[in-house]
N, C-alpha and C positions, 0 to 999 in steps of 0.2 A: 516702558511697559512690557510684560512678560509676554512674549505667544505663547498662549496656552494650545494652540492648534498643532506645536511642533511635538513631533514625538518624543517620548522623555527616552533618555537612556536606558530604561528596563526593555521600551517597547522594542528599540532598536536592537539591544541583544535578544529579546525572543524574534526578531526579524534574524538575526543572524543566525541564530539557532535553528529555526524552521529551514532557511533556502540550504543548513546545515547538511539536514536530514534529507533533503530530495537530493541534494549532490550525491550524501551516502546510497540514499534506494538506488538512484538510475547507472550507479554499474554494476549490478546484481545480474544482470543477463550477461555483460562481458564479462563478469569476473565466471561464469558459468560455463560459456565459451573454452577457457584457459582450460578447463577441469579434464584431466584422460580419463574418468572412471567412467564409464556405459550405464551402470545400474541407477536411474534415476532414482529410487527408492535408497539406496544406498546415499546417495548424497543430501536427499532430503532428510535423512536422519544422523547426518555428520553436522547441516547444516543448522538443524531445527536443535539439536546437542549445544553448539558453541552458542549458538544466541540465547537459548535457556539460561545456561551460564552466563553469558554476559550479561542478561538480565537483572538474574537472581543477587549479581553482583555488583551490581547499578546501584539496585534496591538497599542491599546491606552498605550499601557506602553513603547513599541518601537519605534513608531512613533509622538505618540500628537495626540489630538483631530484632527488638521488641515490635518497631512501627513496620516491620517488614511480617514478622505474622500475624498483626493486626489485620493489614494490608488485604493479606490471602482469606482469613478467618471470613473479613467482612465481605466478600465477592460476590456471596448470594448464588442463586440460579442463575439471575441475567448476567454475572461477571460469569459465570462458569459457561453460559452461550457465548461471548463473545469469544471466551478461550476456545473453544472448540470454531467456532467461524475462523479463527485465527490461524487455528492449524488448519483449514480446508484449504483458505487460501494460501499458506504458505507451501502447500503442498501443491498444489494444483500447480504453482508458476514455477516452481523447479519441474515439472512432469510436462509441461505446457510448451518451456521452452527448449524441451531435450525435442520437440515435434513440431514448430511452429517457429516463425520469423520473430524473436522479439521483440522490432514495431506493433507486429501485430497483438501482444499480451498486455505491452503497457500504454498502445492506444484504446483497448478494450477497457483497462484502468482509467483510461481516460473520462470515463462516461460514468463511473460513481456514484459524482453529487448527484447524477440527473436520474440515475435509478432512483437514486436516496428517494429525491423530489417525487417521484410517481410512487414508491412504495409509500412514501409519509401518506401522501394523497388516501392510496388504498384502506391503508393502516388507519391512521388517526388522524382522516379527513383533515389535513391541512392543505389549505389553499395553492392551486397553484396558476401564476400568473400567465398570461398569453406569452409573454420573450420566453418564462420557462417551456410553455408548451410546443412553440418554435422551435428551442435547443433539443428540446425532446425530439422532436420528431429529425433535427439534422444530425443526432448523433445516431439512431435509429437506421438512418440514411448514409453516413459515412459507415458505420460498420457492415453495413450491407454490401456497401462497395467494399471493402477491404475481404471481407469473407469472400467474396466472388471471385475477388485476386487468388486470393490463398487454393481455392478449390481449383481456378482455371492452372495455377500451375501447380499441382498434383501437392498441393500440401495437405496434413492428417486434418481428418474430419475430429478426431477424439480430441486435437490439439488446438484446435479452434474452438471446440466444447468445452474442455477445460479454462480455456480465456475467458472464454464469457459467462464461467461460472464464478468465475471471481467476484466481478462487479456485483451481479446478482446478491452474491453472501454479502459483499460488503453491503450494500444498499440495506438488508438486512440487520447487519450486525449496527447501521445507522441508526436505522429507527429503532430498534430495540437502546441505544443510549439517548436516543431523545424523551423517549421511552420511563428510561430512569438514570437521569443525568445526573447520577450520586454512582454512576458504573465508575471504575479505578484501571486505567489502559495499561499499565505497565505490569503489575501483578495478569490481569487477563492475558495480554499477550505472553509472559513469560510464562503462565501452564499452556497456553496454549503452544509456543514452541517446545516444552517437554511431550505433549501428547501427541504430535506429529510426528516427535522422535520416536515415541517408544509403537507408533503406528508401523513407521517406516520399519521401524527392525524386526517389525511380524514378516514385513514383505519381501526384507532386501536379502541379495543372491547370497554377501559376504558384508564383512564390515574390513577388512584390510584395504588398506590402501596405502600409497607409495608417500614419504615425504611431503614430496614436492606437492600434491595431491589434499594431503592433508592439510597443508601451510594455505591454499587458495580455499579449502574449504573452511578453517577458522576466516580467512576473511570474507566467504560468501556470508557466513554466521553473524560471527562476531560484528564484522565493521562495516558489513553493511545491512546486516535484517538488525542484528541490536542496535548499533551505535544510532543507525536511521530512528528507532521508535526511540532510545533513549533522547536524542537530541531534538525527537519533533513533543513529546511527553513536555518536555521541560520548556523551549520556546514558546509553544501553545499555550501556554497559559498567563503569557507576555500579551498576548497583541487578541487583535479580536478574530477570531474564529473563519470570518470572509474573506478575511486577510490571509490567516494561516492558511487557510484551503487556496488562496491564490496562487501563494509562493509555492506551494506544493505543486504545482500542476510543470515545475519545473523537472520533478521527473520524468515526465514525458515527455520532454522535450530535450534532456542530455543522454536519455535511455540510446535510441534511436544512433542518437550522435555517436555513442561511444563504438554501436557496433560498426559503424561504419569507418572510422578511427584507427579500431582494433582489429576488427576481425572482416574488413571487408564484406560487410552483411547489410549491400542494400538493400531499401525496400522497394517495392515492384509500384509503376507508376499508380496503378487503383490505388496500392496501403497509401502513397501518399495521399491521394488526392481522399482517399475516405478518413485517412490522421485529419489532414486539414480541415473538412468539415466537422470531425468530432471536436478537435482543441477550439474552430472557430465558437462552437456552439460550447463548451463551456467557458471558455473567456466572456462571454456573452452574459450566460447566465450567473458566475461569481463577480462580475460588475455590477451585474442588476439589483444582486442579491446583495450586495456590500450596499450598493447607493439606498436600498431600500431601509439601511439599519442594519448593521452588522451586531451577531450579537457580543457581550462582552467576552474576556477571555472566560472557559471555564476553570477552577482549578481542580473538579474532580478528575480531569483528563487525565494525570497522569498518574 
């Protein structure tokens, strides 16, 4: 007799495709580390350049010339919010971590879903359970300890502002796809990394850069802001949604690791102890929410 319990082969390659794409995000602050340029703005628009193109070039190898400006054509308003949420955030965390511990940015990513959870609330009165409101209030709780770390030892207030305005947009840019879950992620993200680029080059000092400089900044881009959304676009629509946000939560947990690896960037005992209660309180809450009915994959995702 067949188990139909076991996961089929498709589900396991979008399992492998998803823990893909967090491998990809979480060395996005080491690889930013490596970078000799100063001018945050400058690299935010080297960076938001090659992932555009990787994008764009994802698209025409996936799609065809034709289903690639359909793609764009059909985005609407709400695709064209997302695109610009896209570039807030991907700007913010290049600007975030030129002034801030990178524990501290992508444990603030850390708390997301649980924005997501209380914007939805706000937004389009959906329900939210007691364990949710628990992790609410212990991520609330860990990031307070973690800021308190940051501030006792003289780190930027604007740098800690920009982290936490990540979540915020993204929890936003959530509800707005739940919103109109016929939104298309990979056309959105990819204007969205061209309009951060052509942001950044209103602001930056120079656009020259050395080689070597250049070579780490296609792969801040390229391999890991594209290849990361290419690779999670495509899995995500493999497995179910509680799932995919599960495995994701692994970049938060190899980010940290790498700077410590690479570049000797521990975190101060608070970031950990306020990391820990944030990741406790979503592992908490993406269990609850998986045991409660995960939903299926989507395939406008990507």
């Amino acid at each position: 007799m067949t188990d139909t319990s076991a996961p089929s082969p498709r589900a396991w390659l979008g399992i492998a495709l998803v823990a893909g794409s967090a491998v990809a995000w979480s060395y996005g602050g080491a690889i930013q580390r490596f970078i000799g340029v100063t001018d945050g703005w400058t690299i935010v628009f080297w960076r938001c350049l090659f992932a555009g193109l990787f994008l764009l070039s994802f698209m025409l190898i996936r799609d065809r010339v034709d289903g690639t400006i359909r793609l764009f054509r059909a985005m609407g308003w709400p695709g064209l919010c997302i695109a610009v949420g896209f570039a807030l955030v991907s700007t913010f965390f290049v600007l975030a971590v030129t002034m801030t511990p990178v524990a501290n940015v992508v444990l603030f990513m850390a708390s997301i879903p649980l924005f997501a959870a209380l914007l939805a609330r706000i937004v389009l009165g959906e329900p939210i359970t007691a364990v949710t409101w628990g992790a609410i209030f212990a991520v609330f709780l860990g990031v307070g300890i973690m800021v308190s770390s940051s501030i006792g030892d003289g780190g930027s207030i604007l740098g800690l502002a920009l982290a936490a305005a990540i979540p915020a947009i993204f929890a936003c840019m959530t509800v707005l796809t739940r919103r109109y879950p016929g939104i298309r992620m990979t056309p959105a993200a990819c204007s969205g990394s061209f309009i951060a680029s052509a942001i950044a080059a209103s602001q930056a000092g120079a656009f020259a850069v050395g080689g070597q400089d250049l070579a780490l900044l296609f792969c801040f881009g390229a391999l890991n802001l594209g290849l990361g959304m290419a690779l999670y676009v495509t899995g995500a629509r493999m497995i179910p949604s509680a799932l995919a946000a599960l495995i994701g939560t692994g970049e938060m947990i190899l980010a940290p690791v790498w700077m410590v690896l690479l570049h000797n960037e521990i975190p101060s005992g608070r970031t950990i102890l306020g990391g820990a209660l944030v990741m406790a309180a979503l592992f908490t809450y993406l269990i609850s929410h998986a045991r409660a009915g995960p939903r299926r994959p989507d395939a406008a995702a990507a």
